[in-house]
C-alpha positions as CSV (number, residue, x, y, z in Angstrom):
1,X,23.3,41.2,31.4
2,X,25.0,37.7,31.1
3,X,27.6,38.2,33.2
4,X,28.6,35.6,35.3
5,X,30.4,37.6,38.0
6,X,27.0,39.3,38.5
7,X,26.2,39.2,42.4
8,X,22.1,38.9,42.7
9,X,21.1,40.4,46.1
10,X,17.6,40.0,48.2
11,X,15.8,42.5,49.1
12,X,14.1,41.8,52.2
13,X,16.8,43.1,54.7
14,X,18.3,45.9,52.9
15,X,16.9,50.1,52.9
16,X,16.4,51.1,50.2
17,X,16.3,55.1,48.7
18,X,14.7,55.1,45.5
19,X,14.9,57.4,42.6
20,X,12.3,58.1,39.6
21,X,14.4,59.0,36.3
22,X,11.3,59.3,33.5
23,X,8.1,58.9,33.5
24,X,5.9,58.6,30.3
25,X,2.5,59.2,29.5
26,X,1.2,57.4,26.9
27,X,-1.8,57.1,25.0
28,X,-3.6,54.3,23.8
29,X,-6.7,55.5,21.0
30,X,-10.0,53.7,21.3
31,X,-13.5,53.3,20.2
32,X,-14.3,55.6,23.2
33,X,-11.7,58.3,23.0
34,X,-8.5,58.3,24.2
35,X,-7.1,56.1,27.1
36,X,-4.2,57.5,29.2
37,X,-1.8,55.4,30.9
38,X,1.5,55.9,33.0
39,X,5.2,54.4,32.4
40,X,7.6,54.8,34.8
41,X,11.4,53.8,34.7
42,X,12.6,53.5,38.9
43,X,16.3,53.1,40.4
44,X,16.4,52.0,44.1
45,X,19.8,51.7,45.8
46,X,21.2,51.4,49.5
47,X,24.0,53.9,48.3
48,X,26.6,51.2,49.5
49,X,27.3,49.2,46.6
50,X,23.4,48.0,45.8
51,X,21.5,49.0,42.6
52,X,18.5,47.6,40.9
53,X,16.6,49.9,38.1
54,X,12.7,48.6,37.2
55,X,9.8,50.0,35.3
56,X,6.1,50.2,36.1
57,X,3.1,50.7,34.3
58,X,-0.6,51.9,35.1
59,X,-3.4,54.0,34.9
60,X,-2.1,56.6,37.7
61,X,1.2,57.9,38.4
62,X,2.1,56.7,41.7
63,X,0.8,53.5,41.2
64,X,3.3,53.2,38.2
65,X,6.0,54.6,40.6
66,X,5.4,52.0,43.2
67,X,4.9,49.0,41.1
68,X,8.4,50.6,39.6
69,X,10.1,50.3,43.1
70,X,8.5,46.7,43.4
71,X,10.0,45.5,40.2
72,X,13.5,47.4,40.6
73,X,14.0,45.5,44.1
74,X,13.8,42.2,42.1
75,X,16.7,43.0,39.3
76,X,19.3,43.9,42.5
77,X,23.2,43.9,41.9
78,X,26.4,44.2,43.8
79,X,28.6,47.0,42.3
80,X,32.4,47.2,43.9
81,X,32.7,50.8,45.5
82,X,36.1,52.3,47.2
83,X,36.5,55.2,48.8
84,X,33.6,56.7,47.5
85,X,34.5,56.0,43.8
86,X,34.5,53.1,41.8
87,X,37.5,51.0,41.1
88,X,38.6,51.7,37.4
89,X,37.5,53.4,34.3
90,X,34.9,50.9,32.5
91,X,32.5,51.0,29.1
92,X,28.9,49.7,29.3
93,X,26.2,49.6,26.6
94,X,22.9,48.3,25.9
95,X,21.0,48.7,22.6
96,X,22.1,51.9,20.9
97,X,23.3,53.6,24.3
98,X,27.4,53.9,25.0
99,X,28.4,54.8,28.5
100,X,31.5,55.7,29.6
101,X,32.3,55.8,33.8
102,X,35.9,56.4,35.3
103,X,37.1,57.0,38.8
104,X,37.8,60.7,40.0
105,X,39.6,62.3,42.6
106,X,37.7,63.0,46.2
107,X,35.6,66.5,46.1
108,X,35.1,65.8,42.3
109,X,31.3,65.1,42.8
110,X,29.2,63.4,40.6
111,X,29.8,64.2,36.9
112,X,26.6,62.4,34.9
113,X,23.9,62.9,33.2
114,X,20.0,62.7,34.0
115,X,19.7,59.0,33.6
116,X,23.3,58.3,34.5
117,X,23.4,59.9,37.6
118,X,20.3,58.4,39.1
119,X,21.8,55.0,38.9
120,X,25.5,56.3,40.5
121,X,24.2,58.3,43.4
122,X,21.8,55.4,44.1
123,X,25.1,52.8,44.1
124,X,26.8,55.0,46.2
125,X,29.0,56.3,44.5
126,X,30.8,60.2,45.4
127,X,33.2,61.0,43.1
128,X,32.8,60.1,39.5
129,X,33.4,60.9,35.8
130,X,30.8,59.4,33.4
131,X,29.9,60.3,29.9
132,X,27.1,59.0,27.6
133,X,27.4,58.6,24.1
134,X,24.9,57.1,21.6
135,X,21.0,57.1,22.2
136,X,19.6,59.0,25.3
137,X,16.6,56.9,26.3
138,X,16.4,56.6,29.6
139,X,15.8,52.9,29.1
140,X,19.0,52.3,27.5
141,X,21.1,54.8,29.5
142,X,20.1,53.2,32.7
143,X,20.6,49.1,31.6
144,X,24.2,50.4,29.8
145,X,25.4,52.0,32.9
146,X,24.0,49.2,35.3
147,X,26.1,46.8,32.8
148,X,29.4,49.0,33.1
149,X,28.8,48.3,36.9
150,X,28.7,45.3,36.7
151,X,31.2,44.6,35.2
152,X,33.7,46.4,37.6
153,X,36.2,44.2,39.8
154,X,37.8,45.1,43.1
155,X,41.5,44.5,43.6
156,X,40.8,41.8,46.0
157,X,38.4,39.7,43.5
158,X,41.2,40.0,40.3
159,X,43.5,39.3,43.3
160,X,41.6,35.8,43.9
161,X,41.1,35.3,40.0
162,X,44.7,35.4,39.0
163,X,45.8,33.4,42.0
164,X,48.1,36.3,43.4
165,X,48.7,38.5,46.1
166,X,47.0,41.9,46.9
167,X,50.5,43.8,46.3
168,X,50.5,41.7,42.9
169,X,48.2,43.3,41.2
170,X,48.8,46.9,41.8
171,X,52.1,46.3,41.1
172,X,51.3,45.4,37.9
């Protein structure tokens, strides 16, 4: 995510809900037999417009979970959200995964997938469209649709970029 209009927010003074979207067991084969250990990918959000995704890894589950929640509270990001939708309709992608997220009418709901709609209930967001095209992996899902967010803009901030007024824009 290099993107410079990418708004880093701290933790401390924020509540957070958090949400587990996979988690893996994997299996590492030694001398002794096999070793079992636990991956687990983690969205935590305020569901107003905060959203930060991490992954944890040890021997037990929970453990993995909450060193999860630990590391998605340090990747936090400010995502634009109006009227319970977001903005405009935006692409997003990360390795092989393609998402696709666009603004819907109120009583439309949430309209993602697994991955997906972990990250947009967990922003905040009510009313949405999204489709995912390309790889499934829960890794890449979840960093492509955190870098569609990202790269959302309000009408206020394209207001201030351009150097126009408010009517301006929508005006076209």
């Amino acid at each position: 995510m290099s993107n410079a209009n990418v708004k880093k927010i701290k933790s401390s003074d924020i509540e957070f809900k958090d949400r587990l979207v996979s988690i893996q067991r994997v299996t590492k084969v030694t001398k002794g037999g096999r070793t079992f250990s636990f991956s687990a990918i983690v969205v935590v959000g305020n569901e107003n417009g905060v959203v930060g995704y991490g992954l944890g890894k040890a021997k037990e589950v929970t453990a993995a979970i909450a060193k999860g929640i630990d590391d998605a509270k340090k990747h936090l990001v400010k995502v634009p959200v109006l009227k319970g939708t977001i903005p405009h309709e935006q692409t997003g992608k990360y390795s092989g995964a393609r998402v696709y997220i666009q603004p819907a009418a109120p009583g439309t709901g949430v309209i993602a997938g697994g991955a997906m709609r972990a990250v947009l209930e967990s922003v905040g967001v009510k009313n949405v469209l999204a489709k995912s095209k390309g790889s499934s992996n829960p890794h890449s899902v979840v960093k492509a649709t955190i870098d569609a967010l990202t790269k959302l803009r309000d009408p206020i901030t394209v207001a201030q970029v351009r150097g126009v007024e408010l009517d301006t824009v929508f005006n076209g």
